[in-house]
N, C-alpha and C positions, 0 to 999 in steps of 0.2 A: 504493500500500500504506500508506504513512503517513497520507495522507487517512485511509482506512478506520480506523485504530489511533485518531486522534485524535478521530473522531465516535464511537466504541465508546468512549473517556473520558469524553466532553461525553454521554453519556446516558449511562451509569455515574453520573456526577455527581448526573444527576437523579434519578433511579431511587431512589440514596443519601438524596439531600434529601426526595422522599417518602416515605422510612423513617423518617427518624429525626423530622423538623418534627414535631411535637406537635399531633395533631388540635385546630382549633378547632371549637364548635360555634355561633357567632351565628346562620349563615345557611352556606347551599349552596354561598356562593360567595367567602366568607372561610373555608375549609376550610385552608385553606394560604398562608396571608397572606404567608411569608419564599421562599415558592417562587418565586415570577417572577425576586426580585432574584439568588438563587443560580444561579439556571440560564443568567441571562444573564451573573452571573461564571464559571459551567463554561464556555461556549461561546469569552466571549470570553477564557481561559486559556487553549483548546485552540487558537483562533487563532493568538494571540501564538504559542504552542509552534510553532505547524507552520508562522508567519514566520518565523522565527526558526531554526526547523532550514534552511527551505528557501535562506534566506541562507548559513547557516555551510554546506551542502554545495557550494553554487556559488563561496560562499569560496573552500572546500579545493579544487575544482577550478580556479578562477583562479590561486591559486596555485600550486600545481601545475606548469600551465603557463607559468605567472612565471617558474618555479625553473627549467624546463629551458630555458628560451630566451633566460635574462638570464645575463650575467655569464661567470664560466669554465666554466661546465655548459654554455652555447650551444654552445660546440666541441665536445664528447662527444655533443651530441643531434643537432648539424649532420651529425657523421660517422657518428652510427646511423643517420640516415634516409635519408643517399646511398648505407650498405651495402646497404640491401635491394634495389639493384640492382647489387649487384656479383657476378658470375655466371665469372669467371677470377682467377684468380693477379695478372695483368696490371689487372684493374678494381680488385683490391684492393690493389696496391701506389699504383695512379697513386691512390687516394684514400687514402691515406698520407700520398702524398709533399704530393698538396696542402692537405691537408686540415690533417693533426698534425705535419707539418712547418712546412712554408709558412706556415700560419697561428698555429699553436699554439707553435711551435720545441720542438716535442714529437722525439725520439729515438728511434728503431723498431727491434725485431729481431726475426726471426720465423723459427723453428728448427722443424724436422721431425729430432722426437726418435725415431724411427723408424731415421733415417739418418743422424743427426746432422747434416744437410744445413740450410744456413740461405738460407733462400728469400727473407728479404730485410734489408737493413740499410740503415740511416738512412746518408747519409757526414758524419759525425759521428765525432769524438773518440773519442767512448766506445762506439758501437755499431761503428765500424770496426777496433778493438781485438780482436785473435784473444786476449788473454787474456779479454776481459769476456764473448765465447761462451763460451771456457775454464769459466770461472767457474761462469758459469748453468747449461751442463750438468753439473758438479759436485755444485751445490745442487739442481738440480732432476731427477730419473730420468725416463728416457721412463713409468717405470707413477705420475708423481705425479698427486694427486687431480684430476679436474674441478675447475673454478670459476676466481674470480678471485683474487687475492691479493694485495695490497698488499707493493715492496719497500722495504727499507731503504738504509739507507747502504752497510753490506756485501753489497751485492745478498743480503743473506734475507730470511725472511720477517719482516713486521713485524705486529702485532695490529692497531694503529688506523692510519686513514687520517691524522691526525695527523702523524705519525712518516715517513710514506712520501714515498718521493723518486720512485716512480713503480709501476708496478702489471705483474703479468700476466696472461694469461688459457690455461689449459690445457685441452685439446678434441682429441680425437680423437687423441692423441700428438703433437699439434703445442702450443708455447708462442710466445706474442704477446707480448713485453715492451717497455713504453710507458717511458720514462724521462723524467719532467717536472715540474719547480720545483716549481709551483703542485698536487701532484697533489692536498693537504688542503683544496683550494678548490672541488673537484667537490661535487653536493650527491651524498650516496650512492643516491637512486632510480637515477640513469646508469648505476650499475654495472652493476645487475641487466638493466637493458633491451638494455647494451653488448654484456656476455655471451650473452645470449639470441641477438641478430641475429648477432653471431661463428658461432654454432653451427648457424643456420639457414644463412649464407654456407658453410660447411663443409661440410656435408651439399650445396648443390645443387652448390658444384664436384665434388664427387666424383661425382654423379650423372651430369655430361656429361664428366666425365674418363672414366667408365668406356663411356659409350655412342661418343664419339668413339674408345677405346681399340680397341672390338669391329667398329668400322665400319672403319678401319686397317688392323688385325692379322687380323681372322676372314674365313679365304675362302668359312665355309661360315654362308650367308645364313639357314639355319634357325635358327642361334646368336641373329643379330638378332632376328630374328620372334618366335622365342620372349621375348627381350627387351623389345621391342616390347606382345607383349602382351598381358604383365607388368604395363604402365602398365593396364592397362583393367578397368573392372570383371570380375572371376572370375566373379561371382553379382549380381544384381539385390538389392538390401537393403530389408531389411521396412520400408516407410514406411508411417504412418497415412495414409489417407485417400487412397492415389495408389499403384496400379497402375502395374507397367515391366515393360517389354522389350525387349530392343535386337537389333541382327542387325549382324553385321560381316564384311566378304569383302573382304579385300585382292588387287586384280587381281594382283600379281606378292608372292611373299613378305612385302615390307614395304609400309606404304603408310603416307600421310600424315593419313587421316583417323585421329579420335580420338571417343572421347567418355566422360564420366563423372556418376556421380549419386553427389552429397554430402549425406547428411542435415546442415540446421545445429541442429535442435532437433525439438521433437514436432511440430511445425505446420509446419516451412518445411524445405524442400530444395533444393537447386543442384542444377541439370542442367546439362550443355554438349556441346554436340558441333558439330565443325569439321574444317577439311580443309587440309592443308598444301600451297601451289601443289608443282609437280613429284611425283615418283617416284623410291622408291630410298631410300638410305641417308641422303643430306641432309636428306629432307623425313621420314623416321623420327628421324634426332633431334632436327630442330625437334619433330615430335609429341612425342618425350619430355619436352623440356626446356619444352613447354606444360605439360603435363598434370604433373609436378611443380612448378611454379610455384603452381598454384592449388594443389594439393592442400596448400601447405605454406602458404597464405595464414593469419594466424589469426581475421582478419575475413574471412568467407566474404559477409556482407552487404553488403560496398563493392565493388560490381560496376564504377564507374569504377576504384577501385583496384588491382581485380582484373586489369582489362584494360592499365592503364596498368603494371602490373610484366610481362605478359608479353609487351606491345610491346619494353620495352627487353627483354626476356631474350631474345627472337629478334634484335633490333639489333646487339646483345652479340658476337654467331657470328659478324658479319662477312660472311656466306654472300651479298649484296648482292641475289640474285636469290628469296630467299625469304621467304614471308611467307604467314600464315593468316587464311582467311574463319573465324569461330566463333560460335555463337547460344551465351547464355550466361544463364542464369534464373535465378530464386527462387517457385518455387511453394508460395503461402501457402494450406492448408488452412483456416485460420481468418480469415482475411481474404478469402479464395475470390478470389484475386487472384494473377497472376503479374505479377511486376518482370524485366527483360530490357534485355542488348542485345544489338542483333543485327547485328554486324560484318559485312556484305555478304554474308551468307549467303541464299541466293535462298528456299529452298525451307520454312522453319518455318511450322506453320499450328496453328488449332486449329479443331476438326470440333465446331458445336457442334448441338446440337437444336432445333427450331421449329416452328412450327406446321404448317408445310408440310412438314418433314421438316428432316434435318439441313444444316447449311453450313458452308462451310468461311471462315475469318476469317483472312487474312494477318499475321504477324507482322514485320511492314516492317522494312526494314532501316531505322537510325538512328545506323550508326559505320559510317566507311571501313576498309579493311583496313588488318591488325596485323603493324608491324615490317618496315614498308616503307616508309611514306608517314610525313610528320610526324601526330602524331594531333593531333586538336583536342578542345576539351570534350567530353567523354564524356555524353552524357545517357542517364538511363534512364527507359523507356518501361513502361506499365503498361497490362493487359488484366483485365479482370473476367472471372473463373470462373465456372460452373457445372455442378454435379452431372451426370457424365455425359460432361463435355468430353474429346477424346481431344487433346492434344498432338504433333504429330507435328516430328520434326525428322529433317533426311536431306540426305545430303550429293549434292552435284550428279549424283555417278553413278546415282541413283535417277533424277531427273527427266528427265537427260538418254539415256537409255537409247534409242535410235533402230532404227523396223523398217525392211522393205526400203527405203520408198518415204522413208528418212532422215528422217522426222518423230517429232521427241520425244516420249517418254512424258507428260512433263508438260506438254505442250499438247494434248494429247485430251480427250475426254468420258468414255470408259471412265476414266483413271485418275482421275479426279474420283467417276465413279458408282462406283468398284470401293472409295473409301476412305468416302465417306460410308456404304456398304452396311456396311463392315464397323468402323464408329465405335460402333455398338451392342455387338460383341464385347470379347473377354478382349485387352488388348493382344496377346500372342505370337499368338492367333489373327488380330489385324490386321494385324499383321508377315507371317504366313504369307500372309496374303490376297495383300497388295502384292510378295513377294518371287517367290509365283507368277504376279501380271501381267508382271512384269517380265522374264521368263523366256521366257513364251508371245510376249509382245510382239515380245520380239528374235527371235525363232525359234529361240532355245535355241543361237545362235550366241554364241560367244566374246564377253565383256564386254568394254567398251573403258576401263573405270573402277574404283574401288574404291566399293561398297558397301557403304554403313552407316546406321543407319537406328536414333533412341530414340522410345520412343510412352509416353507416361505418361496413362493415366485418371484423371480425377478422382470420387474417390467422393462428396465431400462429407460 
């Protein structure tokens, strides 16, 4: 965009300089004798400007980066970035303790103004002190405002960072109070990003507080399911350029498969869909506690970063035997290119057109499964688009679907001939196609799996 602005000045320049230079008349070709030298001073002005900006913005962003990673601001940016995998009470105290404790000799209290219950304190002097809870709940009511707020001496509030001998943070009727020397030595960007991830950490514990609460306490499984799916798209969302439909059949009330579509802007969208090993109420709320991990990402475009928070957040549960296969994309209409990884999910394809007719192109797997195994570099794989392409992603119970004589669905020629026939139609009409083979195939006997199945067209 700058580019553009600054060659829209360097011929402005010119344009200018042919107005106003004073016709000469010797000959045809001294008409403009001061022209050449002026135009090649616009040009090269507009240079310099656009060196020159392009330095000072990589400036501000070097430093930037300088500011959160040197000095006493390291420690506030060290403990933002280990929050966004803090998914319990327990993951956020133990990065406390080591974290603003241990490193910082930082002093913590964190109070549930709700109950007046304090869920955790520093063992420290001052945060051990049933007056200095006394105190705080005093000055501060469970309805006081969001945000953060710098304290004082007498634990109130103070205006400038200056003045403060350490800070809080108030969210959801809960307060976080830091009490630390140096707190006038943070640079203030921290604050804001501090705050942020607090409040993102707060919302996903409540999330798996509430689905472990219902998976516990609730005997009647329809409570779950409906829960369950809650997380899942309701509606299919108007995307430019790309046709959806999905189809979802949980074999027993709850089931482990998931899937969702993210618009991130006019041209690019996240799809994913995946399957939680086992059945039942453990592999429903790893489903939950996926499918809110992404949904709360705020770069939708870092698909290793994507995968790599919801590796730990399944690690997190402890649950030892659980762990999700997921294909996981970015279909770019203006690029007519999809970015993906495809975490040991067997069955992703794309059905494209050719001369001979349509074929089917494998979307390989290129990640081990998530939140089991140690993960390694995450790479992401890319496939060129074209107008027409139907996407299909489905989770094992599709492919695996077996007739009498115990041979899978997706080792035959029918289910091959039955999707390329129907890659030409309206996704849901390709959904019905395949939901009807799969039916007829088994003889309309009992499913052994949970079925689920996204099909996105590409319009072009």
């Amino acid at each position: 965009m700058l580019t553009v602005i600054y060659l829209a000045v360097a011929v402005s320049f010119i344009l200018l300089a042919l107005y106003l230079v004073p016709l000469q008349k010797e000959n045809a070709f001294s008409r403009y004798p001061n022209l050449f030298p002026m135009a090649v001073t616009g040009i090269l002005f507009c240079l310099l400007l656009f060196v020159g900006s392009s330095i000072y913005a990589n400036f501000r962003v070097w430093l930037g980066r300088r500011t959160l990673t040197t000095g006493e601001t390291a420690l506030l940016n060290t403990f933002v970035n280990k929050l966004r995998f803090c998914y319990s009470l327990e993951d956020f105290t133990t990065l406390i303790s080591e974290q603003l404790e241990q490193i910082g000799d930082c002093s913590v209290l964190y109070i549930d103004r709700e109950t007046n219950y304090v869920l955790y304190n520093s063992p420290s002097r001052l945060t051990s002190d049933p007056e200095t809870a006394a105190a705080l709940r005093m000055n501060f009511s469970a309805d006081w405002a969001e945000g953060l707020f710098f304290l004082g001496d007498g634990m109130g509030i103070v205006s400038t960072q200056k003045r403060a001998r350490g800070f809080f943070l108030s969210g959801d009727r809960q307060h976080l109070f830091v009490f630390c020397r140096y707190t006038r030595l943070f640079d203030t960007e921290i604050y804001r990003l501090l705050y942020d991830e607090f409040r993102r950490f707060q919302m996903r514990r409540r999330i798996i507080s509430g689905l472990s609460e219902i998976a516990e306490l609730s005997k009647e499984w329809e409570q779950l399911a409906a829960v369950q799916r809650a997380f899942l798209p309701q509606q299919m969302p108007e995307v430019k350029g790309v046709r959806l439909a999905a189809y979802f059949r949980p074999l027993i009330n709850v089931s482990g498969d998931y899937y969702t579509v993210l618009p991130i802007d006019e041209d690019k969208t996240l799809v994913m869909l995946g399957d939680v090993s086992g059945k039942g109420l453990a592999a429903a709320l790893v489903m939950g506690l996926v499918m809110n991990t992404v949904k709360i990402m705020e770069n939708k475009e870092d698909l290793p970063g994507m995968l790599v928070a919801v590796d730990a957040a399944i690690k997190s549960m402890r649950l030892q035997d659980k762990y999700t296969v997921v294909f996981i994309g970015i279909i770019d209409t203006a690029q007519m290119k999809i970015r993906y990884i495809n975490a040991s999910m067997s069955d992703p394809i794309i059905i494209t057109r050719s001369p001979t007719g349509h074929r089917i192109k494998p979307l390989t797997s290129n990640c081990s499964l998530v939140g089991i195994l140690p993960l390694d570099d995450v790479t992401v794989a890319e496939q060129r688009l074209f107008s027409g392409d139907v996407i299909m992603m489905a989770s094992d119970g599709v492919s695996e679907v077996m007739n009498d004589e115990g041979v899978e669905l997706g080792d035959t020629d029918v289910f091959d001939a039955t999707i390329k026939r129907a890659a030409g139609k309206d996704p849901q009409e390709f959904i019905d196609d395949v939901v009807s083979l799969i039916f007829d195939y088994n003889g309309n006997k009992k499913l052994r799996d949970d079925v689920t199945m996204l099909v996105a067209k590409v319009q072009g």
